[in-house]
N, CA, C and O of each residue as an XYZ file, in Angstrom:
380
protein
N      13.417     -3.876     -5.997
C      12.447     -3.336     -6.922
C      12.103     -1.918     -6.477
O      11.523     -1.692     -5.415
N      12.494     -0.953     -7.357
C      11.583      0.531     -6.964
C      10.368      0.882     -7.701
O      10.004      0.697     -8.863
N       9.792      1.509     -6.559
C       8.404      2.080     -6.864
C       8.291      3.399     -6.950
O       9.138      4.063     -6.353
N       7.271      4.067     -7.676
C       6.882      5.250     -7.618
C       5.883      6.112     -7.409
O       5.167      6.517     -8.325
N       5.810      6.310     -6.722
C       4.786      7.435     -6.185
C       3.605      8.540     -7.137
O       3.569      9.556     -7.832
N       2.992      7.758     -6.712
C       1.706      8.879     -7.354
C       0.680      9.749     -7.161
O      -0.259      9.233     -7.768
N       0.338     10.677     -6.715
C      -0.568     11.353     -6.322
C      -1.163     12.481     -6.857
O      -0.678     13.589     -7.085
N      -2.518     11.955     -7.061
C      -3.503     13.039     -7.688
C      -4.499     13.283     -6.465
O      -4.819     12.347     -5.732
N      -4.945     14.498     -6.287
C      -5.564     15.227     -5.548
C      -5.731     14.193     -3.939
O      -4.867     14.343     -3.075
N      -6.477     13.558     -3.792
C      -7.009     12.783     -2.613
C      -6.397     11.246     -2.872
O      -6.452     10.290     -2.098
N      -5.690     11.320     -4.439
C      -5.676      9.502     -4.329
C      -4.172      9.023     -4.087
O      -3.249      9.750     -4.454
N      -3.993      8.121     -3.633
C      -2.339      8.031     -3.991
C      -1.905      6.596     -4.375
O      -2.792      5.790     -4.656
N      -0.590      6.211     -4.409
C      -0.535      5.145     -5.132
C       1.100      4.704     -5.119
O       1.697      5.645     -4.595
N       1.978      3.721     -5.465
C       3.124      3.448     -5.119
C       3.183      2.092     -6.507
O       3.239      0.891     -6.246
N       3.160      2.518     -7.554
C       3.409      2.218     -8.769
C       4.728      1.290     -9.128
O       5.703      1.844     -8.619
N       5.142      0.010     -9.858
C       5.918     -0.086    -10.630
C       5.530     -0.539    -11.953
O       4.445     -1.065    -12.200
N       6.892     -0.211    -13.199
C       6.039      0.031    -14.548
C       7.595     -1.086    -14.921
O       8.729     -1.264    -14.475
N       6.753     -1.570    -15.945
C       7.939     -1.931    -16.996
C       7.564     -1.452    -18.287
O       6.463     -1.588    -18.820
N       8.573     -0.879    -18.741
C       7.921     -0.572    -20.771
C       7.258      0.162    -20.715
O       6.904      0.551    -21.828
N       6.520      0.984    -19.362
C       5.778      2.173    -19.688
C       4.460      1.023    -18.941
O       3.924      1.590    -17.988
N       4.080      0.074    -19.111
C       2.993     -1.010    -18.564
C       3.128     -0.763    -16.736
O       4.070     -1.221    -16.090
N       2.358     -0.220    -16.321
C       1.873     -1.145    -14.895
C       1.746     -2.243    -14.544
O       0.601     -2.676    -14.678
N       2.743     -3.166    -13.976
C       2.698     -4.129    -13.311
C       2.517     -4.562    -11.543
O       2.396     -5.628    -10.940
N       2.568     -3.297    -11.192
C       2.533     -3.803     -9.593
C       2.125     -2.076     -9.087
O       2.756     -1.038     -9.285
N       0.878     -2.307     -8.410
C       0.755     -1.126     -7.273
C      -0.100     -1.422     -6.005
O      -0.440     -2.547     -5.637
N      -0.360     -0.385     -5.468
C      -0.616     -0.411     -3.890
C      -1.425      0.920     -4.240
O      -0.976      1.917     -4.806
N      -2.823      0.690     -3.736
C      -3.586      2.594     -4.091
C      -4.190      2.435     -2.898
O      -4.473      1.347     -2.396
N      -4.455      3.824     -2.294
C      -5.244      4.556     -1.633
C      -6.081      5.937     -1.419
O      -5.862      6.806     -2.263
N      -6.651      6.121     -0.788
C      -7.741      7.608     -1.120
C      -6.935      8.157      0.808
O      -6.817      7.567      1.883
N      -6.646      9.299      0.382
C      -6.258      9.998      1.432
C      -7.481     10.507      2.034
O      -8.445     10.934      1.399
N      -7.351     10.415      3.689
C      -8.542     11.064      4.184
C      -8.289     11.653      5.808
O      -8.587     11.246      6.931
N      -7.390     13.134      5.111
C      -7.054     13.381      6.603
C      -5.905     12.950      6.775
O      -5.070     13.013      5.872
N      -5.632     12.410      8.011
C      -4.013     11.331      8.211
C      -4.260     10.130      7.895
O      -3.246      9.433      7.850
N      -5.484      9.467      7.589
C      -5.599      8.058      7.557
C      -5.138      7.552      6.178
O      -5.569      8.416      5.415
N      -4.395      6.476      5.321
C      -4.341      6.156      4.125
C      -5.591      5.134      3.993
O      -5.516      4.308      4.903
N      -6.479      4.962      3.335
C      -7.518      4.033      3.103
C      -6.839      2.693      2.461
O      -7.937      2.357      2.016
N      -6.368      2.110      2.222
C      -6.071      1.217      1.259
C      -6.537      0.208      0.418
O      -6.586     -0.932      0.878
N      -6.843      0.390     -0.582
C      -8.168      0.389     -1.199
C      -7.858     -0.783     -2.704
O      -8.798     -1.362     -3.248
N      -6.260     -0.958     -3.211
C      -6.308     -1.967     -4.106
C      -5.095     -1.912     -3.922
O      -4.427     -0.898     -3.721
N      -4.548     -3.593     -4.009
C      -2.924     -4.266     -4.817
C      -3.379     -5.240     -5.935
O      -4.275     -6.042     -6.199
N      -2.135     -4.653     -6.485
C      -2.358     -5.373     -7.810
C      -0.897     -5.960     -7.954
O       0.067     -5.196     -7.901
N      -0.721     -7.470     -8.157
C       0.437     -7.326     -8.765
C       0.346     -8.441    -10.127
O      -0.280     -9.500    -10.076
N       1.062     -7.981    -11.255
C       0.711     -8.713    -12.605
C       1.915     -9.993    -12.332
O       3.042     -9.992    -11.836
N       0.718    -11.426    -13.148
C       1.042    -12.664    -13.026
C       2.301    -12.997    -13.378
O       2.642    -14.074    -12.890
N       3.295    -12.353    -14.192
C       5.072    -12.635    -13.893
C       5.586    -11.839    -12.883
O       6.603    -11.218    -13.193
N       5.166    -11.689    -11.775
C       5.530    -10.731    -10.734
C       5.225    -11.978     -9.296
O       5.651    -11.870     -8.146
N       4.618    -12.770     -9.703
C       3.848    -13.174     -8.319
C       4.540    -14.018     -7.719
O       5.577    -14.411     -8.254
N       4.170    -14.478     -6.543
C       5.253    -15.350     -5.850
C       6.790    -14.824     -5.547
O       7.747    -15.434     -5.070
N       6.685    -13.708     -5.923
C       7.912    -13.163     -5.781
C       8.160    -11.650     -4.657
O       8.984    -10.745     -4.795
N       6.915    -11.870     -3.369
C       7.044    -10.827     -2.490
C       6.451     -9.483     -2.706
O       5.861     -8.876     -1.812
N       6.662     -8.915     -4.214
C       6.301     -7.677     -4.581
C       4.952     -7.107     -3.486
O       5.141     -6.115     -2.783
N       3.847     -7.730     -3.461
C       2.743     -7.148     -3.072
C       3.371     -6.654     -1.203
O       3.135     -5.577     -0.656
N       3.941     -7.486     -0.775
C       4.568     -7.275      0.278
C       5.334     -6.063      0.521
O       5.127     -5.250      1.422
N       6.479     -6.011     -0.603
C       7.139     -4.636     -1.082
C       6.209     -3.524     -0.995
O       6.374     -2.461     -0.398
N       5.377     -3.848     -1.555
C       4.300     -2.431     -2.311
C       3.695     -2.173     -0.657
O       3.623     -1.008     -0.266
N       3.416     -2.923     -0.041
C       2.890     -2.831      1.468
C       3.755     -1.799      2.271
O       3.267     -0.740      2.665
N       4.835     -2.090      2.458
C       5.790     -2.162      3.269
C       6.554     -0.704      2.535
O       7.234     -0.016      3.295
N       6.453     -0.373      1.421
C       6.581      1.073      1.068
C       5.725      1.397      1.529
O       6.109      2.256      2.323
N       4.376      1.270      1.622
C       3.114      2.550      1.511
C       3.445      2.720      2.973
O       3.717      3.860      3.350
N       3.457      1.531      4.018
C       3.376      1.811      5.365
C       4.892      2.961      5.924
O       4.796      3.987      6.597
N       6.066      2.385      5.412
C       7.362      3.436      5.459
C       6.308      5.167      5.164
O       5.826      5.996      5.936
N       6.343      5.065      4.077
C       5.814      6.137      3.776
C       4.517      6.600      4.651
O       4.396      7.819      4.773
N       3.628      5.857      5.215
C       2.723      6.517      6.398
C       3.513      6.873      7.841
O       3.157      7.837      8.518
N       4.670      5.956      8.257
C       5.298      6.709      9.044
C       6.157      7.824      8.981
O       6.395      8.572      9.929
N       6.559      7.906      7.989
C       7.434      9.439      7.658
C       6.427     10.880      7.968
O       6.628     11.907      8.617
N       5.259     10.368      7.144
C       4.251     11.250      7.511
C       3.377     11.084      8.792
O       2.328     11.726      8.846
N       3.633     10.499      9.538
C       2.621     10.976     11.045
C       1.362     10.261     10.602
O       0.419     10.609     11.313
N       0.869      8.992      9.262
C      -0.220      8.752      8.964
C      -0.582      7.170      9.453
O       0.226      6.267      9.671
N      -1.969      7.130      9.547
C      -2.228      6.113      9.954
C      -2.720      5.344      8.706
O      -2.790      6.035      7.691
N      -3.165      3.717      8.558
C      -3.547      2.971      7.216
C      -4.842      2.281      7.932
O      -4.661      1.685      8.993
N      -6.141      2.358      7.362
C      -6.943      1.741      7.057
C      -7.261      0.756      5.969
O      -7.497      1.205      4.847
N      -7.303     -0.914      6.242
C      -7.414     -1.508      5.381
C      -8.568     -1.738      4.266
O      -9.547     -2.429      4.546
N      -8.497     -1.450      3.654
C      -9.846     -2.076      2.731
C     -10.088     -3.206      1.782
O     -11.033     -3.972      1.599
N      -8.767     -3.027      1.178
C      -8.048     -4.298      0.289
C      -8.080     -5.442      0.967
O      -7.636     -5.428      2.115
N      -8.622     -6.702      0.400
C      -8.274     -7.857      0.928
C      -7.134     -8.300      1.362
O      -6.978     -8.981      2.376
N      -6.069     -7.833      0.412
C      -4.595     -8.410      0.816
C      -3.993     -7.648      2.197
O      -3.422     -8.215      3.129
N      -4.342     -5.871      2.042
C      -3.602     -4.995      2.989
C      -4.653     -6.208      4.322
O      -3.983     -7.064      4.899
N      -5.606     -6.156      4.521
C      -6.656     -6.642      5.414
C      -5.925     -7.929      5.956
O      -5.644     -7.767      7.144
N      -5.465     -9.343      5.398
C      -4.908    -10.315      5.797
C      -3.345     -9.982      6.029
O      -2.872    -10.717      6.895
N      -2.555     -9.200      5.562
C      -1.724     -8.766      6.102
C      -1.264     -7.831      7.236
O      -0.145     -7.666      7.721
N      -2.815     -7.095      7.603
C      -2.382     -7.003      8.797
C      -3.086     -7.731     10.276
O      -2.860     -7.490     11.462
N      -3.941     -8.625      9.665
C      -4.155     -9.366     10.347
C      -3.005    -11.036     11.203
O      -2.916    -11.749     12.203
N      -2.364    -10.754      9.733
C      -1.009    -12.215      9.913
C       0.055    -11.553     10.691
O       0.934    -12.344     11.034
N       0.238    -10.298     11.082
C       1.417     -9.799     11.445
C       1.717     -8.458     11.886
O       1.774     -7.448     11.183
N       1.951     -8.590     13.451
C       1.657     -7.403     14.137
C       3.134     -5.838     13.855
O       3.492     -4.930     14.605
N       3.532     -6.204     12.561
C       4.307     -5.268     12.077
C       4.133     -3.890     11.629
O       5.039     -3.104     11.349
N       2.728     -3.652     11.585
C       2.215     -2.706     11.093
C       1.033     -2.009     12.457
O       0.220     -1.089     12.364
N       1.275     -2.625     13.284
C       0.401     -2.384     14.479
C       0.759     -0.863     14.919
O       0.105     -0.332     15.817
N       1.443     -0.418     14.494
C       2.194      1.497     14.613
C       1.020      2.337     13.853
O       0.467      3.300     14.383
N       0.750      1.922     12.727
C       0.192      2.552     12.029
C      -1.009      2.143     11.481
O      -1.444      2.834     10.560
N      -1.812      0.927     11.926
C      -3.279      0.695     12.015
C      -4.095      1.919     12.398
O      -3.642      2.872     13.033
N      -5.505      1.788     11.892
C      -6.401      2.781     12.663
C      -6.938      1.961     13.432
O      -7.280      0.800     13.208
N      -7.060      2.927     14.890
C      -7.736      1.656     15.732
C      -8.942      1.813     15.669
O      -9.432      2.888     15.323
N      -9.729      0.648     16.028
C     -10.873      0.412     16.238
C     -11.834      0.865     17.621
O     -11.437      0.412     18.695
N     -12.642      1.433     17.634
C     -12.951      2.331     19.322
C     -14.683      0.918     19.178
O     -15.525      0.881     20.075
């Protein structure tokens, strides 16, 4: 599945569309190097089928290319990086 990238001023986002419809994204508010991560969405013929994982797992690729770190805010980003120390590169740590 490809995604696409979106970014307006401070916000960003990792989009897929069918028909022009949004069915699956991953958003965040840039702040600095940190990505906030702030909503996943993925629409109900999509589910069970990994996508939100996908949409994860781009945004984080994409924070390491850039030198950025991810703050969770989203419930899902939040239990996912709590289930799995895969993303432990690019957490913000906690002081």
């Amino acid at each position: 599945m490809e995604f696409s990238l979106k970014q307006d001023g401070n916000q960003g986002a990792y989009i897929h569309e069918v028909n022009g419809a949004n069915v699956a994204e991953i958003t965040w508010t840039q702040l600095g190097d940190v990505m906030v991560m702030d909503h996943t969405f993925v629409d109900d013929s999509l589910r069970g089928q990994g996508v939100a994982k996908q949409l994860l797992d781009t945004a984080a690729n994409y924070a390491r290319k850039n030198h950025y770190k991810m703050e969770p805010v989203c419930s899902y980003v939040v239990a996912a990086f709590e289930r799995s120390n895969t993303y432990d590169d690019i957490k913000v740590s906690k002081a």
